[in-house]
N, CA, C and O atoms as a GROMACS GRO file, in nm:
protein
  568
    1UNK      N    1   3.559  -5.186  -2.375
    1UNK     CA    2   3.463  -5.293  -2.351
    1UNK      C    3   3.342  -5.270  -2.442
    1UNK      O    4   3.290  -5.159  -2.442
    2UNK      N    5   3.300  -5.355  -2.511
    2UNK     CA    6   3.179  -5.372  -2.644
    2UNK      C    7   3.087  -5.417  -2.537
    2UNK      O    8   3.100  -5.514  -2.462
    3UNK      N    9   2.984  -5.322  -2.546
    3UNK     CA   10   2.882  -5.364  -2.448
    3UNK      C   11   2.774  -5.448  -2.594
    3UNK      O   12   2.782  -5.424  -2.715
    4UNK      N   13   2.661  -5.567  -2.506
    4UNK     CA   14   2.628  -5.592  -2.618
    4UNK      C   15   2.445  -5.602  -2.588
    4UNK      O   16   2.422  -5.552  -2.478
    5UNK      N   17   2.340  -5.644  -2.643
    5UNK     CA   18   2.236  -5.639  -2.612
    5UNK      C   19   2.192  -5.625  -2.486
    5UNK      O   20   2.136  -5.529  -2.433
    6UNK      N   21   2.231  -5.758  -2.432
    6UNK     CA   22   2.212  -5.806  -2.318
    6UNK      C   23   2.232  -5.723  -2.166
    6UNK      O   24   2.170  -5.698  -2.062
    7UNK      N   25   2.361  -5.702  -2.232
    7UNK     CA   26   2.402  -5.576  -2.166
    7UNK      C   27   2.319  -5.469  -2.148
    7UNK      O   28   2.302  -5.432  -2.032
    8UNK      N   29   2.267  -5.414  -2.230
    8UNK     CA   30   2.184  -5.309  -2.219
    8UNK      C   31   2.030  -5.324  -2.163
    8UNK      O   32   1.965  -5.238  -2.104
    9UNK      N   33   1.997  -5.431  -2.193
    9UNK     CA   34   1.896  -5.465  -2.111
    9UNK      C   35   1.901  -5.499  -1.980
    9UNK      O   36   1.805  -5.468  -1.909
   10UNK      N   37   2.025  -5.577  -1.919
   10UNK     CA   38   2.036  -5.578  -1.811
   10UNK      C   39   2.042  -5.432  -1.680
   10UNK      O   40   2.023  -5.427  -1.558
   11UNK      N   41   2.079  -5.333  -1.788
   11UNK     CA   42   2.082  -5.211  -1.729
   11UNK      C   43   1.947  -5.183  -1.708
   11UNK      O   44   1.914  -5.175  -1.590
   12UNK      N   45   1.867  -5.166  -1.786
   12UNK     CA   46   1.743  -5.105  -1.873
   12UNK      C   47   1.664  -5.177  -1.676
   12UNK      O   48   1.628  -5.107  -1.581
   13UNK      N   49   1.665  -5.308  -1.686
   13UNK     CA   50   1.602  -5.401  -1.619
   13UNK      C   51   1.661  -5.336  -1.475
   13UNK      O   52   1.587  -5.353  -1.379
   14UNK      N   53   1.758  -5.278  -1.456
   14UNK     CA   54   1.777  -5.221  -1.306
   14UNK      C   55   1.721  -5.089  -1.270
   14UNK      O   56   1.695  -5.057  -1.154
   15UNK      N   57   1.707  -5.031  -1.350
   15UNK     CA   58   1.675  -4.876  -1.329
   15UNK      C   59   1.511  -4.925  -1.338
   15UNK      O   60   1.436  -4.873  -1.255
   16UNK      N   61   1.450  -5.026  -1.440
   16UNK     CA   62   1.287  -4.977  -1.442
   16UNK      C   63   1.268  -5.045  -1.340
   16UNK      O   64   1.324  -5.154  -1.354
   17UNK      N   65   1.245  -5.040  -1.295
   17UNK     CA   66   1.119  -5.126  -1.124
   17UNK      C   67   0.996  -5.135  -1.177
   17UNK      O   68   0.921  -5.223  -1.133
   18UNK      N   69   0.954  -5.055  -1.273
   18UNK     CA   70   0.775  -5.133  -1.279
   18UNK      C   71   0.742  -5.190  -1.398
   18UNK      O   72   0.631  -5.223  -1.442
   19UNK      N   73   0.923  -5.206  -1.478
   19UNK     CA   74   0.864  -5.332  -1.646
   19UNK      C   75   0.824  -5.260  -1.702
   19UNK      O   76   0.728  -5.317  -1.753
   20UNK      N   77   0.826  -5.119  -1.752
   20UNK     CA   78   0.739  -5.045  -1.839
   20UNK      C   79   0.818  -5.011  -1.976
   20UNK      O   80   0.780  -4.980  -2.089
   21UNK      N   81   0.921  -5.028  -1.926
   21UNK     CA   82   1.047  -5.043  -2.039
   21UNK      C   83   1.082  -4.900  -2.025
   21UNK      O   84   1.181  -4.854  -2.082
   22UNK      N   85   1.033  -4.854  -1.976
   22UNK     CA   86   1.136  -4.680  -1.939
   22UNK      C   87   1.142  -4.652  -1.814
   22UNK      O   88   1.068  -4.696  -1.726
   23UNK      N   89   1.271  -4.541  -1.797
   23UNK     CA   90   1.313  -4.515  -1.674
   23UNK      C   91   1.289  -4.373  -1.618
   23UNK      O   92   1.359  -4.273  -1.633
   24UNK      N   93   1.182  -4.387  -1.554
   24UNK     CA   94   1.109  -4.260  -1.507
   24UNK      C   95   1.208  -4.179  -1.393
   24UNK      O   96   1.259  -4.239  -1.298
   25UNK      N   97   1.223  -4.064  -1.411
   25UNK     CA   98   1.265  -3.998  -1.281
   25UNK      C   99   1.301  -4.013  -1.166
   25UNK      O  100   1.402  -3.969  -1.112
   26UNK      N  101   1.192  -4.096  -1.111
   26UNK     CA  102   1.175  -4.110  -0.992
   26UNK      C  103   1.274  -4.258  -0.993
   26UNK      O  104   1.372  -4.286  -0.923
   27UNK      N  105   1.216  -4.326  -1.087
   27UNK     CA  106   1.338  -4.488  -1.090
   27UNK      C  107   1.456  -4.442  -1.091
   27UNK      O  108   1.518  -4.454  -0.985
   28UNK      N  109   1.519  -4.382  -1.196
   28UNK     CA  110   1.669  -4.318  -1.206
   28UNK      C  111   1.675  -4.261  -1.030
   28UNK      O  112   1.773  -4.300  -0.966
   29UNK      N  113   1.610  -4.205  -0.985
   29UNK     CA  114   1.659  -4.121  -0.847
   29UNK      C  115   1.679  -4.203  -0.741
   29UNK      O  116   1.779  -4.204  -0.669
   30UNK      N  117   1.580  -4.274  -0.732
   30UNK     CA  118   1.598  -4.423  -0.636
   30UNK      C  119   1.685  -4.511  -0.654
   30UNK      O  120   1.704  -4.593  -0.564
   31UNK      N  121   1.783  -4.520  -0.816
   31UNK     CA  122   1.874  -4.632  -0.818
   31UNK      C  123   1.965  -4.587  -0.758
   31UNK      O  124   2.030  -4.626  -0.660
   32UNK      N  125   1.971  -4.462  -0.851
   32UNK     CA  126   2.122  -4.365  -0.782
   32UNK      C  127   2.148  -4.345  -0.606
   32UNK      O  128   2.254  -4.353  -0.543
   33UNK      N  129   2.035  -4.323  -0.568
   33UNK     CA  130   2.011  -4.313  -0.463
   33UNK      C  131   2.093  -4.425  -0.398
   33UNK      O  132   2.194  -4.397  -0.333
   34UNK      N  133   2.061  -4.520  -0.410
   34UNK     CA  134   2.144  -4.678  -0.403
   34UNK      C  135   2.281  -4.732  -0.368
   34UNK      O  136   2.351  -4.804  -0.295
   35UNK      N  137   2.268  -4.607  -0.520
   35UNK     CA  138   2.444  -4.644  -0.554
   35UNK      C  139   2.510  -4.553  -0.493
   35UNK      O  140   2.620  -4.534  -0.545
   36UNK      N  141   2.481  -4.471  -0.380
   36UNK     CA  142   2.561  -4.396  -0.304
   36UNK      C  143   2.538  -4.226  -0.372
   36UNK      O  144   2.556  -4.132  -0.295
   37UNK      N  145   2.504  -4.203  -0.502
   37UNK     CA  146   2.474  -4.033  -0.589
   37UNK      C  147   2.327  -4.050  -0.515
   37UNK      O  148   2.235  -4.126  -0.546
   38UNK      N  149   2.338  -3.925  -0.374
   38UNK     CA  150   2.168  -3.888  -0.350
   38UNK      C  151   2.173  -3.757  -0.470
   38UNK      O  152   2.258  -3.669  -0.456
   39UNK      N  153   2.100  -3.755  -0.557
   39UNK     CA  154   2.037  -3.626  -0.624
   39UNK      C  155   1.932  -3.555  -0.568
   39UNK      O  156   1.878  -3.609  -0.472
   40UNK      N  157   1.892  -3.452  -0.603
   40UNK     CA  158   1.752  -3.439  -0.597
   40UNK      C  159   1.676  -3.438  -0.710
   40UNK      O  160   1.730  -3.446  -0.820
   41UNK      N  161   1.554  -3.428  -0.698
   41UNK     CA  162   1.451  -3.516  -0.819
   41UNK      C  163   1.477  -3.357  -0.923
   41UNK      O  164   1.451  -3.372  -1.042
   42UNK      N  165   1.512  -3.254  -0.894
   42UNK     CA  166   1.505  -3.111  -0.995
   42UNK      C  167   1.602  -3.186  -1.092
   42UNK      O  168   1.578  -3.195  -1.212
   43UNK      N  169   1.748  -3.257  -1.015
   43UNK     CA  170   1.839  -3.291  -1.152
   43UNK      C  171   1.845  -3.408  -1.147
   43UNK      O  172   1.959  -3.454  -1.149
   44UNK      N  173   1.765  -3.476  -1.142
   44UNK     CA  174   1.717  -3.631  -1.183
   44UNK      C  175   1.669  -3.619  -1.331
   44UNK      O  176   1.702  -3.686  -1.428
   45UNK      N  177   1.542  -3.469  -1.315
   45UNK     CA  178   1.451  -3.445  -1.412
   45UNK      C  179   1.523  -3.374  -1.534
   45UNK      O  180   1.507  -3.385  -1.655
   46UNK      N  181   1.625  -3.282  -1.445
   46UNK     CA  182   1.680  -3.221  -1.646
   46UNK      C  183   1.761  -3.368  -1.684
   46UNK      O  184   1.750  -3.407  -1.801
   47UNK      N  185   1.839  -3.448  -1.590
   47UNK     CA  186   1.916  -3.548  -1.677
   47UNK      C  187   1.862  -3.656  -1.766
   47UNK      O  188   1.932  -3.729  -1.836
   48UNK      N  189   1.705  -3.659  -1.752
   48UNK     CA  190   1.574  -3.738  -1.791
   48UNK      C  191   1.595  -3.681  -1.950
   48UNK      O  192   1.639  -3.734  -2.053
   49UNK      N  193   1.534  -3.526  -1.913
   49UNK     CA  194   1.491  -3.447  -1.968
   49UNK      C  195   1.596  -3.481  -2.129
   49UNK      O  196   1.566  -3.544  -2.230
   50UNK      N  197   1.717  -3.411  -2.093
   50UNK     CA  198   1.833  -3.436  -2.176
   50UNK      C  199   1.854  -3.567  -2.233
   50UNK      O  200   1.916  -3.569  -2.339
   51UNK      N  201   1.813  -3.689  -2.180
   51UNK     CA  202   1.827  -3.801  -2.261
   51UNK      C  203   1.759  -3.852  -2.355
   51UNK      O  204   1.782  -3.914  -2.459
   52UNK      N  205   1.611  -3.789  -2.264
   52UNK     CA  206   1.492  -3.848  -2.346
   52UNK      C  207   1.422  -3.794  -2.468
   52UNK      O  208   1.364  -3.686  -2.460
   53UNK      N  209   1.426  -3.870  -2.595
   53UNK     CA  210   1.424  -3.860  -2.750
   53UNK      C  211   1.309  -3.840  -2.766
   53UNK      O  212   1.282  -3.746  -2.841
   54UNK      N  213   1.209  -3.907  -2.713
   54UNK     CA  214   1.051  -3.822  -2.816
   54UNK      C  215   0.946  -3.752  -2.668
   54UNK      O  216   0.823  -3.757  -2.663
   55UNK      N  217   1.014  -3.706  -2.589
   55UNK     CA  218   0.963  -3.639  -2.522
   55UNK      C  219   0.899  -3.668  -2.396
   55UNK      O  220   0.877  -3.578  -2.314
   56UNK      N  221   0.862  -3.816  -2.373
   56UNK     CA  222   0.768  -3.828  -2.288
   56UNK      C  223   0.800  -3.808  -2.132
   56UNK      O  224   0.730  -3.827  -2.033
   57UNK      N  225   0.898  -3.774  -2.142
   57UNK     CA  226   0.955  -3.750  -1.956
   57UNK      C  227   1.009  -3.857  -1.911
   57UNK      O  228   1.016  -3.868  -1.788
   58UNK      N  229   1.066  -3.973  -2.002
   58UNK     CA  230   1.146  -4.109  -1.952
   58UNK      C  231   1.217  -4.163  -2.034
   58UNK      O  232   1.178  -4.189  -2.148
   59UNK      N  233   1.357  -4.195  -1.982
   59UNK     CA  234   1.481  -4.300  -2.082
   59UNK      C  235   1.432  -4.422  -2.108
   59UNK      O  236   1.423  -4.518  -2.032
   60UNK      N  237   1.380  -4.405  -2.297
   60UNK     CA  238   1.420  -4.573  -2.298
   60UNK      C  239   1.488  -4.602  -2.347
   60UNK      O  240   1.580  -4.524  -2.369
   61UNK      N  241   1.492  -4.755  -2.410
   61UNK     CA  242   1.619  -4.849  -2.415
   61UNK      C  243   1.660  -4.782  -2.516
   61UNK      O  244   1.782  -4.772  -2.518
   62UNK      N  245   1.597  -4.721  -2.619
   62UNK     CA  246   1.694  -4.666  -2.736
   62UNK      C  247   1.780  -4.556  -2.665
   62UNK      O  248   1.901  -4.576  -2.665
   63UNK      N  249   1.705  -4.378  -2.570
   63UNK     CA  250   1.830  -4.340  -2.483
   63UNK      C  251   1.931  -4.416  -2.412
   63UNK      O  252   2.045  -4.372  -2.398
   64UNK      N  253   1.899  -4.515  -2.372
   64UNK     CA  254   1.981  -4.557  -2.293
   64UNK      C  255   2.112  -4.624  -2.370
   64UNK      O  256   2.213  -4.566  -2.332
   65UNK      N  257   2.132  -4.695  -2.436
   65UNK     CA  258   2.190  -4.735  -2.583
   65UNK      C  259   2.254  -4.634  -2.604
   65UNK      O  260   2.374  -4.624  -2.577
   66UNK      N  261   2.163  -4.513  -2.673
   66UNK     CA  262   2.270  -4.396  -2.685
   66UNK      C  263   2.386  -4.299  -2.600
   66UNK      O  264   2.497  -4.248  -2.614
   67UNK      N  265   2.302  -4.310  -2.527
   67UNK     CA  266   2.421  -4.262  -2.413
   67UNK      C  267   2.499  -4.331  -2.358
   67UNK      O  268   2.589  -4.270  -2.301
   68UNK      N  269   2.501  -4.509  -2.348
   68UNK     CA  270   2.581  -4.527  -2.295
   68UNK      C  271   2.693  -4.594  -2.442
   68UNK      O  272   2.806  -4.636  -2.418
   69UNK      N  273   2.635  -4.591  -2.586
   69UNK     CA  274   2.782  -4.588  -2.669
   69UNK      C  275   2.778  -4.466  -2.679
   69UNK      O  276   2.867  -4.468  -2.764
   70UNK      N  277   2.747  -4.311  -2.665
   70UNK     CA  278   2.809  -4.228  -2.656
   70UNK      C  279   2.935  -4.190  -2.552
   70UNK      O  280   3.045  -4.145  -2.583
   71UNK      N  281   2.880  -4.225  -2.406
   71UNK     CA  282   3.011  -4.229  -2.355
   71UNK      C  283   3.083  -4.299  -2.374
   71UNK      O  284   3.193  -4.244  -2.368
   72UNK      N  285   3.092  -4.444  -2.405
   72UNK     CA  286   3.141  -4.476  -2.512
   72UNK      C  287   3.269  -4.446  -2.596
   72UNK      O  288   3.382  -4.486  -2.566
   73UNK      N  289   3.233  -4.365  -2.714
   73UNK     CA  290   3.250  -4.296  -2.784
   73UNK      C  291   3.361  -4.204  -2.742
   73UNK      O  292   3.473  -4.210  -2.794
   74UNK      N  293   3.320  -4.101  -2.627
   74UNK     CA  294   3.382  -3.974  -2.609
   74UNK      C  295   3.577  -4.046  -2.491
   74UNK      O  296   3.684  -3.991  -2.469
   75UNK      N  297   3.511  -4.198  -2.450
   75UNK     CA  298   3.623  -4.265  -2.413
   75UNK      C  299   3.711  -4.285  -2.458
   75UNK      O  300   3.816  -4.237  -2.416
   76UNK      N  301   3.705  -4.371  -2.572
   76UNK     CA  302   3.736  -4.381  -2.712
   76UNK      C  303   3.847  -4.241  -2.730
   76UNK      O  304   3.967  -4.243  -2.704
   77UNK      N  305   3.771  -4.131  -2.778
   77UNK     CA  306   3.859  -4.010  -2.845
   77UNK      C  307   3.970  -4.020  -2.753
   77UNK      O  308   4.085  -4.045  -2.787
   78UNK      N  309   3.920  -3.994  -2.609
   78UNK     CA  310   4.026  -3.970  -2.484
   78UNK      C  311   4.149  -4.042  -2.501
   78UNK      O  312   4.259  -3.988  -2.497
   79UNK      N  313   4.121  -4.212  -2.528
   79UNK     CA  314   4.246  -4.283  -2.556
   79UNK      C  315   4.315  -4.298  -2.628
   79UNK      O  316   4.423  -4.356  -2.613
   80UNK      N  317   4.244  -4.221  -2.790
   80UNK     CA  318   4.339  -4.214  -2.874
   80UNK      C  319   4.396  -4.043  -2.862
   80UNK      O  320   4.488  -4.029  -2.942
   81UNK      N  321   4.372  -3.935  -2.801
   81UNK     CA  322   4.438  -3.785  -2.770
   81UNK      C  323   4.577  -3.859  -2.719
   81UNK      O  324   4.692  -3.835  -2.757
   82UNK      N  325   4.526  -3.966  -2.607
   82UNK     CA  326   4.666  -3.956  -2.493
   82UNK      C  327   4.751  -4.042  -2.572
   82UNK      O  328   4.871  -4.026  -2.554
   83UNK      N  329   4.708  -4.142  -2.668
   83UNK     CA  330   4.817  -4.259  -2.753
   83UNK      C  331   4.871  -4.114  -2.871
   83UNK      O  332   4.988  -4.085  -2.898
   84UNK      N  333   4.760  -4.054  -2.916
   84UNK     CA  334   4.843  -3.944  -3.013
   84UNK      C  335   4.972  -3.863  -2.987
   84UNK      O  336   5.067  -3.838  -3.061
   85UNK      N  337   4.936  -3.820  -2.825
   85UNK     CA  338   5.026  -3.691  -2.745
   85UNK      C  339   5.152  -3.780  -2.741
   85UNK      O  340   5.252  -3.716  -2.773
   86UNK      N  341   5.178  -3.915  -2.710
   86UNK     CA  342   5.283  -4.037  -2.702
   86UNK      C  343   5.374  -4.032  -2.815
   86UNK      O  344   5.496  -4.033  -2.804
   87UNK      N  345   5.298  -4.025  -2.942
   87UNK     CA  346   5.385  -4.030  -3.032
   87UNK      C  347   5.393  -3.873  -3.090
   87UNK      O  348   5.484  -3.865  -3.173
   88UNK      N  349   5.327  -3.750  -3.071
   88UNK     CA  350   5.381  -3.630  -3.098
   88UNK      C  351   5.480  -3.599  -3.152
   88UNK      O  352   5.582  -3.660  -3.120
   89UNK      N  353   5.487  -3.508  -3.242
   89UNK     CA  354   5.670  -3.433  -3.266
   89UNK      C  355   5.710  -3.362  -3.150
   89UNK      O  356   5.604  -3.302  -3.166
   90UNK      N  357   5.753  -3.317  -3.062
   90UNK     CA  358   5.754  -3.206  -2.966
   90UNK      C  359   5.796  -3.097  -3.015
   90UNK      O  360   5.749  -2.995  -2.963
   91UNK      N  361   5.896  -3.080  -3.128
   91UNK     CA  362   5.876  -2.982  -3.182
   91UNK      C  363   5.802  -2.947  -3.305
   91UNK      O  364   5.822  -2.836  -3.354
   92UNK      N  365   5.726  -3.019  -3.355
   92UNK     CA  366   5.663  -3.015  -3.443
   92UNK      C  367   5.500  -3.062  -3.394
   92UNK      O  368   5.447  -3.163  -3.439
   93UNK      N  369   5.439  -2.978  -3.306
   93UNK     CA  370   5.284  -2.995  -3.258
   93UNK      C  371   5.201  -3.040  -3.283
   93UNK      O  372   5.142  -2.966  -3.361
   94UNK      N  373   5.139  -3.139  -3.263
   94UNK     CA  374   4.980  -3.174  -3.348
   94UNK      C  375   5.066  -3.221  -3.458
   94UNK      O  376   5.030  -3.175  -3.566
   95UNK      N  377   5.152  -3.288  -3.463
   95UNK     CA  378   5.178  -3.412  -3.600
   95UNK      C  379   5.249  -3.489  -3.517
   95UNK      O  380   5.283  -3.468  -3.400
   96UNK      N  381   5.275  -3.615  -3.615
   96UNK     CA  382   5.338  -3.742  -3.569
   96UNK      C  383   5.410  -3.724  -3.699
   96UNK      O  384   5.354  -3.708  -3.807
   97UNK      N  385   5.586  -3.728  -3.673
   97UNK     CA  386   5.704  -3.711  -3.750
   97UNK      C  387   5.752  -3.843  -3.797
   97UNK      O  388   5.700  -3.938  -3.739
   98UNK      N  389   5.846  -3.874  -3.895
   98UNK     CA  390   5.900  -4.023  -3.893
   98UNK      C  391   5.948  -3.992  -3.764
   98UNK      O  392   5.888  -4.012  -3.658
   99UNK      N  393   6.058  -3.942  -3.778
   99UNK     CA  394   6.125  -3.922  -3.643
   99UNK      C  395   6.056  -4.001  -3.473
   99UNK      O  396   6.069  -4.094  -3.394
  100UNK      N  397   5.973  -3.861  -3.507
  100UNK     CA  398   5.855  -3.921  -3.344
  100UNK      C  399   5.827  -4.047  -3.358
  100UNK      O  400   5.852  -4.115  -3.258
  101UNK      N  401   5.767  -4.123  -3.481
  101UNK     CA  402   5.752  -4.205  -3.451
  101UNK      C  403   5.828  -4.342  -3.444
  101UNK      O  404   5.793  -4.447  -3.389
  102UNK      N  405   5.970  -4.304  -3.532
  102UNK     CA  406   6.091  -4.385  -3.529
  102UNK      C  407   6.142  -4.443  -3.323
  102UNK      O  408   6.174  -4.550  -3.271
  103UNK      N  409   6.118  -4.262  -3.257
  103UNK     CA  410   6.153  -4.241  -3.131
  103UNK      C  411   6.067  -4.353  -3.022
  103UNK      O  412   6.123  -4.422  -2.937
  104UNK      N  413   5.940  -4.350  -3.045
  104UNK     CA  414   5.788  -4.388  -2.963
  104UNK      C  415   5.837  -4.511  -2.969
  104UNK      O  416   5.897  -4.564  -2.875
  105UNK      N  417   5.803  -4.595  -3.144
  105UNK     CA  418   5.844  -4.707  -3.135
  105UNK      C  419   5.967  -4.757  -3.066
  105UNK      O  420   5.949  -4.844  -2.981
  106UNK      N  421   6.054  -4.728  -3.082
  106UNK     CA  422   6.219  -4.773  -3.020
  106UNK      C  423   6.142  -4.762  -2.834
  106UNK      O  424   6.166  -4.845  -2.747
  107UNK      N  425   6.072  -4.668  -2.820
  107UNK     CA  426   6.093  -4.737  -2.655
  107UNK      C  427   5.982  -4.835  -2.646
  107UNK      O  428   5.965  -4.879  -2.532
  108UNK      N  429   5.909  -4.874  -2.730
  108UNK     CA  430   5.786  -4.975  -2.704
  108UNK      C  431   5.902  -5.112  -2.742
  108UNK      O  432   5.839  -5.218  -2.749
  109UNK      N  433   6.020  -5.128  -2.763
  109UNK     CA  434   6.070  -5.207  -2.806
  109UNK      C  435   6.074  -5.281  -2.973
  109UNK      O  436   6.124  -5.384  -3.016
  110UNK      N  437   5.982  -5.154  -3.048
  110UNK     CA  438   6.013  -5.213  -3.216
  110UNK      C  439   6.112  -5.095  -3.271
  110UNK      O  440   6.108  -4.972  -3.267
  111UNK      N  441   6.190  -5.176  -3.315
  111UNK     CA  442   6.335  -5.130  -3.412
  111UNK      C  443   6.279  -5.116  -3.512
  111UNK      O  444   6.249  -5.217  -3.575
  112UNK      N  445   6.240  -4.969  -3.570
  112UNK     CA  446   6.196  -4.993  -3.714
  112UNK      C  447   6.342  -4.882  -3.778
  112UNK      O  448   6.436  -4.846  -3.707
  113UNK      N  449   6.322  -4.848  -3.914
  113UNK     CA  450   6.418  -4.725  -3.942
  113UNK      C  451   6.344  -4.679  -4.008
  113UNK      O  452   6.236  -4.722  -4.046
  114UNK      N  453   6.413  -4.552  -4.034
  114UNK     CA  454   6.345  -4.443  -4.051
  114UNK      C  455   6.258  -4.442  -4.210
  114UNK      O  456   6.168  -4.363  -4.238
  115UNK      N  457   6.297  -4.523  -4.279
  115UNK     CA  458   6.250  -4.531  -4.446
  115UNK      C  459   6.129  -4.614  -4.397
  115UNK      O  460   6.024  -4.601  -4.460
  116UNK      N  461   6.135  -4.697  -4.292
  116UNK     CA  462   5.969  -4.817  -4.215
  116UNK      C  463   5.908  -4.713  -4.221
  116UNK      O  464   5.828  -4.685  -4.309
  117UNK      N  465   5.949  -4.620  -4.093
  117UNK     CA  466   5.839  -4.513  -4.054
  117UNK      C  467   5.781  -4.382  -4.158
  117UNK      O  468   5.684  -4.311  -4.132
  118UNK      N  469   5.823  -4.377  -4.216
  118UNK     CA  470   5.824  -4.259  -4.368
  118UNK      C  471   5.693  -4.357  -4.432
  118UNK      O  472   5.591  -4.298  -4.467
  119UNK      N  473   5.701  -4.497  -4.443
  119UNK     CA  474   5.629  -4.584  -4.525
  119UNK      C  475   5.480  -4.608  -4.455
  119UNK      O  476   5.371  -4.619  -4.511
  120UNK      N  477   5.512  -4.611  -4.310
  120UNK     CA  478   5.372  -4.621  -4.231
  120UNK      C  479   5.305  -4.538  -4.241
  120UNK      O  480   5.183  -4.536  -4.254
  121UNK      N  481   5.418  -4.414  -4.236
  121UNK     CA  482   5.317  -4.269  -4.227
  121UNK      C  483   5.267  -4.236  -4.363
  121UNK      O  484   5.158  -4.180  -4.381
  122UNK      N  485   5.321  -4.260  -4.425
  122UNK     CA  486   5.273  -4.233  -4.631
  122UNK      C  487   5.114  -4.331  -4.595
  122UNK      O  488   5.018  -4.278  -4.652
  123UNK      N  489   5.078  -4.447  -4.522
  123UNK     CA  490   5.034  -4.534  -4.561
  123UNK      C  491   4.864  -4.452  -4.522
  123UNK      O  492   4.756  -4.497  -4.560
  124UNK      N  493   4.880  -4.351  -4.458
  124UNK     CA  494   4.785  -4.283  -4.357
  124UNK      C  495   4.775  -4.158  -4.400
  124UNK      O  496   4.664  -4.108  -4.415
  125UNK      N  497   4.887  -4.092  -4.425
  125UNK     CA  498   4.897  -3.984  -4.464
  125UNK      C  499   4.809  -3.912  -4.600
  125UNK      O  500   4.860  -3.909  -4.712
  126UNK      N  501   4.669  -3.854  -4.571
  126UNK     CA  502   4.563  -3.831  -4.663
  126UNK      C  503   4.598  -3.667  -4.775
  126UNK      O  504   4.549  -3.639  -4.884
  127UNK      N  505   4.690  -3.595  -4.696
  127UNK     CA  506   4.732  -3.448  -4.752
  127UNK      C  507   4.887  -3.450  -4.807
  127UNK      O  508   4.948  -3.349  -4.842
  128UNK      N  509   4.929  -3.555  -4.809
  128UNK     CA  510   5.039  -3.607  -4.898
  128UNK      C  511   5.162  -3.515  -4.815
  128UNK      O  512   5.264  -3.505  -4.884
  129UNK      N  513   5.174  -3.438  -4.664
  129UNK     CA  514   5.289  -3.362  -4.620
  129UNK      C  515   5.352  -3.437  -4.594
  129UNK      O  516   5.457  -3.375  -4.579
  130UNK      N  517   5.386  -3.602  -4.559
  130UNK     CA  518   5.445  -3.645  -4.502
  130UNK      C  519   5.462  -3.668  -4.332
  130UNK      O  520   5.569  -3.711  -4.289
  131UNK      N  521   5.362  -3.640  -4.250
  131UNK     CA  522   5.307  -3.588  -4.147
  131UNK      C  523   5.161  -3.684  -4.112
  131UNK      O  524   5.082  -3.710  -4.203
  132UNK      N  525   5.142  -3.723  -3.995
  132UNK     CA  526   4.985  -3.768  -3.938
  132UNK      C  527   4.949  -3.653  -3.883
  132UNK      O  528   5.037  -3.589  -3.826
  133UNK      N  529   4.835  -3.609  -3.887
  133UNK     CA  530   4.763  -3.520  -3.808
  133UNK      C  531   4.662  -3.585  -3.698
  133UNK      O  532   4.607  -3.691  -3.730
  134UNK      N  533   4.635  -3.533  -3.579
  134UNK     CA  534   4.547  -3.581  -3.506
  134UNK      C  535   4.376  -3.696  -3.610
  134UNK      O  536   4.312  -3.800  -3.594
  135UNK      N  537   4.385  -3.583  -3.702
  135UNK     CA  538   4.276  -3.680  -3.750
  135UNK      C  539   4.312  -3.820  -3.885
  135UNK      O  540   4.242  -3.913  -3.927
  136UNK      N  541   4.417  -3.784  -3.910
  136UNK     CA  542   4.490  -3.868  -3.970
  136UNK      C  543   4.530  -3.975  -3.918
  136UNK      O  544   4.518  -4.080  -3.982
  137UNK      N  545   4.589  -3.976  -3.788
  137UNK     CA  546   4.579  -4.042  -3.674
  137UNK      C  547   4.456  -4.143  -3.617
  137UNK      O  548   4.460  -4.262  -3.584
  138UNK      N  549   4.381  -4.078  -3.617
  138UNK     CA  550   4.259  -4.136  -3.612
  138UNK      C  551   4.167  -4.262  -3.684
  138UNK      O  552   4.100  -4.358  -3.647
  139UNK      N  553   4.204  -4.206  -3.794
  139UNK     CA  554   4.158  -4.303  -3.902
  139UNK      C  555   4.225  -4.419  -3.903
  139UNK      O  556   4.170  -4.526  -3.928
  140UNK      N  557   4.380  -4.405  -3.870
  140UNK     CA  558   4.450  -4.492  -3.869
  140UNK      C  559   4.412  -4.605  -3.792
  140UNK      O  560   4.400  -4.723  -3.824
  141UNK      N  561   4.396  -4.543  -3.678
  141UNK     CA  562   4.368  -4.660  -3.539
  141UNK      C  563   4.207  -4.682  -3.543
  141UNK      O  564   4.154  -4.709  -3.435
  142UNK      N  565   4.129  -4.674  -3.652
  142UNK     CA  566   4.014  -4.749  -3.669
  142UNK      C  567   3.974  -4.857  -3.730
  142UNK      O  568   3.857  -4.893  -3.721
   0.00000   0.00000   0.00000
């Protein structure tokens, strides 16, 4: 899901209660509070602490932005590890084989052969082994 301005302000706009455009401690503790997470204000304050970019003791919209396309982000990796582990060699670790991927495809229902899959993987393939690597992989699906 592409979160988009609006989005982020709409967040921004739940956590501040007093319009100041940042989310003080005590706001973050009271939303959560809300939403069923009682904290206490000690780790309200390091999670402040940890977000907040020029120091002043409160998330604003630029932390907030960042952390939430960072998690984001770290979602992202997660779904392409588990789509990577799918097409794996099993005996061949941490690569994607024609083979493997001749295999993956055939149960997603595409018939390719094996000279297709040699051609996909050449198409990605940056170290010329004939092989995707996790980060080879990666690039691919961007």
């Amino acid at each position: 899901m592409v979160m988009v301005k609006r989005d982020y302000e709409r967040v921004m706009k739940y956590f501040d209660e007093d319009g100041d455009g940042k989310i003080s401690p005590w706001e973050l503790r009271k939303k959560l509070g809300m939403m069923g997470d009682e904290l206490v204000l000690k780790e309200v304050e390091l999670l402040v602490q940890e977000l907040d970019s020029d120091g002043d003791g409160c998330v604003s919209m630029e932390d907030l932005v960042k952390m939430m396309e960072g998690a984001g982000e770290e979602e992202k990796m997660r779904d392409l590890e588990e789509a990577f582990e799918m097409y794996n060699d099993s005996e061949m670790l941490g690569f994607i084989t024609p083979n493997s991927l001749q295999t993956m495809l055939g149960r997603l229902g595409e018939s390719k052969s094996i000279h297709q899959c040699k051609a996909m993987i050449h198409h990605f393939d940056l170290n010329g082994d004939g092989l995707l690597s996790f980060h080879e992989f990666t690039l691919m699906m961007h």
